[in-house]
ZADRENVEX-35951 format. One line per 3 residues: number of its first residue (from 0); their letters; for each residue x, y, z of C-alpha. Coordinates in steps of 0.1 Angstrom, whole numbers. Example, Ala and Ser with C-alpha at 12.3 -4.5 7.8 and 13.67 -1.06 7.14 Angstrom:
BEGIN
0> as> 123,-45,78 ~ 137,-11,71
This chain:
BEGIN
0> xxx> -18,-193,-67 ~ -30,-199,-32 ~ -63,-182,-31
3> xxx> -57,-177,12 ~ -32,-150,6 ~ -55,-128,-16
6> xxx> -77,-103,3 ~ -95,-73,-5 ~ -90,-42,16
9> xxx> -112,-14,16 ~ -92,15,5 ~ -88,42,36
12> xxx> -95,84,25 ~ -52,84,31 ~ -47,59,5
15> xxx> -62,80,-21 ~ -36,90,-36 ~ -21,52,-41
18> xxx> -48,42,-61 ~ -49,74,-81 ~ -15,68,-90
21> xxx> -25,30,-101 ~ -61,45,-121 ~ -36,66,-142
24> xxx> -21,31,-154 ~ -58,18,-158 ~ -71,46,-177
27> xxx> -39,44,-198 ~ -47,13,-209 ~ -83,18,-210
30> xxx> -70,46,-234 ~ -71,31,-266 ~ -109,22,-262
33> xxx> -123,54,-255 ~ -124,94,-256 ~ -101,95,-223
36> xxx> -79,123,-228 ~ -48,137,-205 ~ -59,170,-190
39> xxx> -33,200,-184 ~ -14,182,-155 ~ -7,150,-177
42> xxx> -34,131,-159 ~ -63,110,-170 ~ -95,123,-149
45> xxx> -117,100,-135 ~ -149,121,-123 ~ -167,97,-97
48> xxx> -130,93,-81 ~ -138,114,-52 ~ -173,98,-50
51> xxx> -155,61,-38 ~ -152,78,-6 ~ -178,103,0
54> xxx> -211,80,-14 ~ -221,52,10 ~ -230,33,-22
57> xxx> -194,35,-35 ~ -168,11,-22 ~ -131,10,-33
60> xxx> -112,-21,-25 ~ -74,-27,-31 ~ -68,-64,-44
63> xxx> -38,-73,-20 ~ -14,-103,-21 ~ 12,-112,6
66> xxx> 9,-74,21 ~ 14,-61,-19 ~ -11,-40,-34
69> xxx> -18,-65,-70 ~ -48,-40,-84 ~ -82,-25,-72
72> xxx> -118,-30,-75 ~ -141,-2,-75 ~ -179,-15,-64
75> xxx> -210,7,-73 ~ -250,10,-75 ~ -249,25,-114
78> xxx> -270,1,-136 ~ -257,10,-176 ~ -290,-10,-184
81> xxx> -319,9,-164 ~ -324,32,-135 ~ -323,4,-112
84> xxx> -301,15,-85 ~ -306,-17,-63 ~ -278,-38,-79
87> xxx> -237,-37,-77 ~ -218,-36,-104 ~ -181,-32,-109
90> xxx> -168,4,-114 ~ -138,-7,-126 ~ -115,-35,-119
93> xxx> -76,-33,-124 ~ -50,-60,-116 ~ -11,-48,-124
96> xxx> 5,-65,-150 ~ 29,-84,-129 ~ -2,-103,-115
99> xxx> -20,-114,-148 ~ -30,-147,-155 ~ -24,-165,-123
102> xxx> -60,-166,-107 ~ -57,-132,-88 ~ -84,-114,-109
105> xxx> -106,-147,-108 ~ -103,-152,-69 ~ -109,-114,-65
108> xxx> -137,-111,-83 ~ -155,-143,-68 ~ -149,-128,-32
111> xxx> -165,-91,-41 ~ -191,-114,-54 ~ -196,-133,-20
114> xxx> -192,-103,-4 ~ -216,-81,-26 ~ -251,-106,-23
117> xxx> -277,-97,-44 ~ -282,-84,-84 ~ -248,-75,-100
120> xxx> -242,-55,-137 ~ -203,-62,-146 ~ -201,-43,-179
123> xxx> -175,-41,-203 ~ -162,-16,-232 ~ -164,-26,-272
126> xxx> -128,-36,-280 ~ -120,-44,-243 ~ -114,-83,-259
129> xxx> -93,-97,-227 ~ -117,-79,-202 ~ -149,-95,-224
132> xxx> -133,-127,-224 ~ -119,-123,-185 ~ -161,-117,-172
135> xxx> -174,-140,-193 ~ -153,-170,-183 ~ -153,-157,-145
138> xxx> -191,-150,-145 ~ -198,-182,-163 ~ -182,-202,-136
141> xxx> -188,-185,-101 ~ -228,-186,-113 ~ -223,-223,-128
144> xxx> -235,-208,-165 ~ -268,-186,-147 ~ -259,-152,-162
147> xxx> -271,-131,-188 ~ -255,-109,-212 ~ -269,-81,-226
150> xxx> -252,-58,-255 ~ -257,-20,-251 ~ -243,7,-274
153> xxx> -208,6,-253 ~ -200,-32,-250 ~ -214,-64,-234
156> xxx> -229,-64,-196 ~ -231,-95,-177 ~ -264,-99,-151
159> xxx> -267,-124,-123 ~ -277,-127,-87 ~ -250,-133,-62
162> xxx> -260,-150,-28 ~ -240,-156,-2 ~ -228,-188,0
């Protein structure tokens, strides 16, 4: 995968809808490790959706490849670990199936990284095995093994300090 042709595009208040179209797929999959439940429109909700583009803290990011949208990252200032709010962590992170195992996720995630300096959280849920195993391996290598994991009620969090580079 040539690493060149992935960017990450902050998402515009008239793509909204885009990327609520790809959440649904997210939370769908996310589904089967938690109490997400369709409402009456046959849509997952997602209550700090609106929040990615009215909080200055909040930034939403398409993954894009060659001009094609491959996924989203959302970046935050929620710790799950304290009420440090001086950190980034990842809101959630989704790559489309079609792009899966062939470095996109990897490459994204080191360039939020680089682009995101300072203290990062990157949490995962209890169950989530390919997302727990995804961070781990990811977070291992872009900090050269200077991480460290925490468990909490709801699955494992990775801490490190990102600098730019």
């Amino acid at each position: 995968m040539d690493k060149d042709k992935i960017t990450l595009v902050l998402i515009k208040f008239e793509q909204k809808q885009i990327v609520w179209k790809i959440l649904q797929d997210y939370l769908q999959e996310l589904s089967q490790f938690g109490r997400q439940k369709k409402n009456e429109k046959g849509e997952y909700q997602y209550q700090y959706f609106d929040s990615y583009w009215e909080d200055n803290k909040r930034y939403p990011f398409f993954i894009m490849i060659d001009n094609e949208i491959a996924g989203f990252i959302f970046v935050n200032n929620h710790s799950v670990l304290s009420e440090d709010n001086n950190l980034h962590a990842i809101g959630e992170f989704y790559i489309l199936p079609k792009f899966r195992k062939i470095g996109i996720g990897k490459e994204a995630a080191f360039q939020i990284f680089n682009q995101f300096s300072g203290k990062w959280e990157v949490s995962q849920l209890n169950g989530n095995l390919q997302a727990i195993e995804f961070w781990r391996k990811v977070i291992n290598e872009f900090t050269k093994d200077r991480y460290k994991e925490i468990n909490n009620s709801l699955g494992p969090v990775q801490t490190f300090i990102s600098n730019d580079k």
